[in-house]
VOPAGU-2260 file (C-alpha; in pm, 1 decimal, decimal comma):
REM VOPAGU-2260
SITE   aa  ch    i         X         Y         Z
SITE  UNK   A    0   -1411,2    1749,1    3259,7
SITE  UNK   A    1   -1369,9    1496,0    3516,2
SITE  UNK   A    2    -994,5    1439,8    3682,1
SITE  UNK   A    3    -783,4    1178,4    3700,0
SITE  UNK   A    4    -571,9    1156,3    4041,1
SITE  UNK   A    5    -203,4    1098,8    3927,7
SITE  UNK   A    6    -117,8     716,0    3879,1
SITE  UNK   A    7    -446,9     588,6    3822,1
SITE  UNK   A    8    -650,4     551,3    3491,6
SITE  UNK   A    9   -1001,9     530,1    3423,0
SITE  UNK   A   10    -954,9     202,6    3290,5
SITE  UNK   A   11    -798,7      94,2    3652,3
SITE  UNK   A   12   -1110,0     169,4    3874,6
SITE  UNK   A   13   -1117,7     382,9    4154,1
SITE  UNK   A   14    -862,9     346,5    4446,3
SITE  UNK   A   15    -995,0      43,4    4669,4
SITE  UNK   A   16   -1268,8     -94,8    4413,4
SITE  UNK   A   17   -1239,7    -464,3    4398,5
SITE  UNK   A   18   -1113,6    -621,1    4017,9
SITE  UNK   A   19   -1456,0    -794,9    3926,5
SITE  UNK   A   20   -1612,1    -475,4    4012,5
SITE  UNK   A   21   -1508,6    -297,8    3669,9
SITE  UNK   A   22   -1665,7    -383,3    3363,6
SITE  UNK   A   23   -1532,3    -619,7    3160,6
SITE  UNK   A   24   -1413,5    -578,2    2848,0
SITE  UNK   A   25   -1652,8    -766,4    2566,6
SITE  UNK   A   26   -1442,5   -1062,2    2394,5
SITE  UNK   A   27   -1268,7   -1025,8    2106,3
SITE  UNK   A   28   -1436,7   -1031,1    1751,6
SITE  UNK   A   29   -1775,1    -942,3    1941,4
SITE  UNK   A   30   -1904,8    -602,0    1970,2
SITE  UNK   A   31   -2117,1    -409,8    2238,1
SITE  UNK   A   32   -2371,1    -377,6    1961,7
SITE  UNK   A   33   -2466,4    -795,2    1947,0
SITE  UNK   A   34   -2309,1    -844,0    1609,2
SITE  UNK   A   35   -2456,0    -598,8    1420,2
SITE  UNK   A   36   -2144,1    -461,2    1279,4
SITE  UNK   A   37   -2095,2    -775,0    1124,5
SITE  UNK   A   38   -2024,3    -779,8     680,8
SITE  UNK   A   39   -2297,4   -1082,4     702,8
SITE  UNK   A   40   -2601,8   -1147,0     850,2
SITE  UNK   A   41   -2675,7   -1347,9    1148,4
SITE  UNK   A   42   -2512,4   -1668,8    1109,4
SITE  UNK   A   43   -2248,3   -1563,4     882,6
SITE  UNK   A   44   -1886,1   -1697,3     942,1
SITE  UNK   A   45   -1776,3   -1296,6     841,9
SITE  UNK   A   46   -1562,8   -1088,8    1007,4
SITE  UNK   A   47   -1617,0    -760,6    1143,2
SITE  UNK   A   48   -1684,7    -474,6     895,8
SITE  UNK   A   49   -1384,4    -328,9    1098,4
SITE  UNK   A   50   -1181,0    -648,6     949,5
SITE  UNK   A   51   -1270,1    -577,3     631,7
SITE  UNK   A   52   -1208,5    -212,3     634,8
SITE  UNK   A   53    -890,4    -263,2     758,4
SITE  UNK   A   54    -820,7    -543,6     463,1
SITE  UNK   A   55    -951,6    -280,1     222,5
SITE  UNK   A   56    -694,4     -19,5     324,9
SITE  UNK   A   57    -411,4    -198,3     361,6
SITE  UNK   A   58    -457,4    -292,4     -35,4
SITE  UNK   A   59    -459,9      60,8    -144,4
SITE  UNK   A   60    -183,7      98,1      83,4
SITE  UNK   A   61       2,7    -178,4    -136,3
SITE  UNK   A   62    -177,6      -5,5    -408,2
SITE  UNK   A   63     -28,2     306,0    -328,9
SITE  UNK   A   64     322,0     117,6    -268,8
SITE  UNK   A   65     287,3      23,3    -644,4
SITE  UNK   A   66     203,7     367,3    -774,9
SITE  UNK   A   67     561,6     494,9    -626,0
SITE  UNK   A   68     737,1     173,0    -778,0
SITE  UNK   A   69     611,6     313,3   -1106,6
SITE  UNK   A   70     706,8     626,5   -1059,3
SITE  UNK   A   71    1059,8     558,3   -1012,7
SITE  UNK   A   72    1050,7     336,0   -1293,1
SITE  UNK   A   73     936,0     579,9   -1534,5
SITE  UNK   A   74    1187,1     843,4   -1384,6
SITE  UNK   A   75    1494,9     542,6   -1430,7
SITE  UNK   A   76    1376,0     508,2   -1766,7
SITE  UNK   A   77    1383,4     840,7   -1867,2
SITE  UNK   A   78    1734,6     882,6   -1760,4
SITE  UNK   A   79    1890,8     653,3   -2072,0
SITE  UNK   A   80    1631,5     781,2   -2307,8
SITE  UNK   A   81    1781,2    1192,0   -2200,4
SITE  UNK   A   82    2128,7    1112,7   -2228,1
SITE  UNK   A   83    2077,8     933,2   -2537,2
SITE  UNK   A   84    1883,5    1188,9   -2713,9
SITE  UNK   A   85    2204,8    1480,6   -2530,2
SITE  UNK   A   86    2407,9    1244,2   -2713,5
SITE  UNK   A   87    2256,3    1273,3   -3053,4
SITE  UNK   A   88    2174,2    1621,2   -3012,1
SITE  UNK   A   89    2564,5    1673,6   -2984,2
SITE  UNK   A   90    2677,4    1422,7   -3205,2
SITE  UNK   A   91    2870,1    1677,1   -3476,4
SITE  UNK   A   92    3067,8    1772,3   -3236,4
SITE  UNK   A   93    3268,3    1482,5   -3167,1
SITE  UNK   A   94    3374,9    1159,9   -3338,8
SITE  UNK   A   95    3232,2     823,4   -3249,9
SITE  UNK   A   96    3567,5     633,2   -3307,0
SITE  UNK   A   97    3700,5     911,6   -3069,0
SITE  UNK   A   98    3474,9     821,7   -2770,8
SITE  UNK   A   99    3329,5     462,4   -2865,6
SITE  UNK   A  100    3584,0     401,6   -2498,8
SITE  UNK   A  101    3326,5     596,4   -2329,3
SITE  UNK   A  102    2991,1     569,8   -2560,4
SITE  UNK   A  103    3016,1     149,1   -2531,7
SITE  UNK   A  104    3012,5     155,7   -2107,4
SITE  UNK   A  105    2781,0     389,2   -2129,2
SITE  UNK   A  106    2541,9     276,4   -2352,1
SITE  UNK   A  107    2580,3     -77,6   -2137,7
SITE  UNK   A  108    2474,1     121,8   -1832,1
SITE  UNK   A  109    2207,3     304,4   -2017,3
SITE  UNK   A  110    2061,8     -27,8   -2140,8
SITE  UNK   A  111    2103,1    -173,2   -1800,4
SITE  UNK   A  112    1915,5      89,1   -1638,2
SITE  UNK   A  113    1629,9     123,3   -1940,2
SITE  UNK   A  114    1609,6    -238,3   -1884,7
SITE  UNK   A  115    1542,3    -218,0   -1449,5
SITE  UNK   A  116    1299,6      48,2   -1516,8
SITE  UNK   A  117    1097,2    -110,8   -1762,0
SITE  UNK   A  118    1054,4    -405,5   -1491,7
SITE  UNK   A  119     976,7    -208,0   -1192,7
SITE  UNK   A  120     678,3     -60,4   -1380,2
SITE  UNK   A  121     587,3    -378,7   -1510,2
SITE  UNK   A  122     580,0    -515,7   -1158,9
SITE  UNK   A  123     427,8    -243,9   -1014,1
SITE  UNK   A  124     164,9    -297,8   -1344,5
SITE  UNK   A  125     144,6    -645,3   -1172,1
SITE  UNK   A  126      74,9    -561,4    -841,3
SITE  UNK   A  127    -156,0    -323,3    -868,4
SITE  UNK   A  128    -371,6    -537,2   -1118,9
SITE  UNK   A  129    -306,8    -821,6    -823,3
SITE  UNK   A  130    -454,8    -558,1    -561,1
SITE  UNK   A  131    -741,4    -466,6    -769,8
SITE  UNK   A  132    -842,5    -835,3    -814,6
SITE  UNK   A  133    -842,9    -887,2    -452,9
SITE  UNK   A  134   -1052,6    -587,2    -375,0
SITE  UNK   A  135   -1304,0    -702,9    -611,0
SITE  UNK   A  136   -1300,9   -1043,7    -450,1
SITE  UNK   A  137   -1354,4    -877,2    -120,1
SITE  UNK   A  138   -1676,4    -626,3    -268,9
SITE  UNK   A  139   -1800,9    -955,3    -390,2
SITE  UNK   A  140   -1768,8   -1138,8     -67,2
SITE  UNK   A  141   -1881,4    -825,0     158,3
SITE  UNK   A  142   -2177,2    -617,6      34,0
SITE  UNK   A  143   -2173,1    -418,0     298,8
SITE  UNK   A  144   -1898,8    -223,1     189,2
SITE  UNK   A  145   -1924,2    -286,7    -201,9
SITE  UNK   A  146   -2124,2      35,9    -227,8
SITE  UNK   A  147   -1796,4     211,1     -77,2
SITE  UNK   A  148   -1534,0      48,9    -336,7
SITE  UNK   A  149   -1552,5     112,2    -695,4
């Protein structure tokens, strides 16, 4: 392995070696390969296949986003639906007209809170449909990487 004196990189050259002697770095959006990692063939106004790739995960990453919205939807929903069903199940044991004071805020808050997780999954139902049309617009537009997105 070959050393590096202390405060120098092998990006900086060595000690004393003019600027324009180190390689320049290849502009951006071209490759050391001549374009062959291109989505398109020559000619093609595409980006990089490391553009797309990147575009790709960063919808299952909103994918996955939406997943974990609809997970803590279902788990707000089935907070209501458990104490109402605790609430029948123990319903001879008390009077309504006893605890309607507590049943009627609590049965606001329960349908409040039924109500907020029914729309987070819907949204997240949304989004994720939303994501999944884009991908497809992007295996359409790329065939490169179709074969890699199903």
């Amino acid at each position: 392995m070959k050393r590096i004196p202390h405060g120098t990189s092998p990006e900086a050259g060595r000690p004393g070696e003019a600027p324009e002697a180190r390689a320049a770095p290849p502009p951006a959006g071209s490759s050391a390969r001549g374009g062959e990692d291109r989505a398109g063939g020559e000619g093609d106004a595409l980006p990089p296949v490391s553009v797309v790739i990147g575009e790709v995960q960063l919808l299952l990453a909103e994918k996955r986003t939406s997943l974990a919205v609809m997970r803590t939807g279902i788990a707000v929903l089935a907070l209501p639906l458990s104490v109402a069903s605790v609430l029948i199940a123990t319903s001879k044991y008390y009077l309504i007209e006893h605890v309607l004071p507590v049943l009627i805020p609590l049965g606001v808050f329960s349908l409040a809170l039924a109500v907020f997780g029914v729309m987070l999954i819907v949204r997240s139902l949304a989004r994720m449909r939303h994501c999944d049309r884009l991908m497809f617009e992007i295996k359409r537009r790329h065939s490169v990487i179709a074969q890699f997105i199903e």
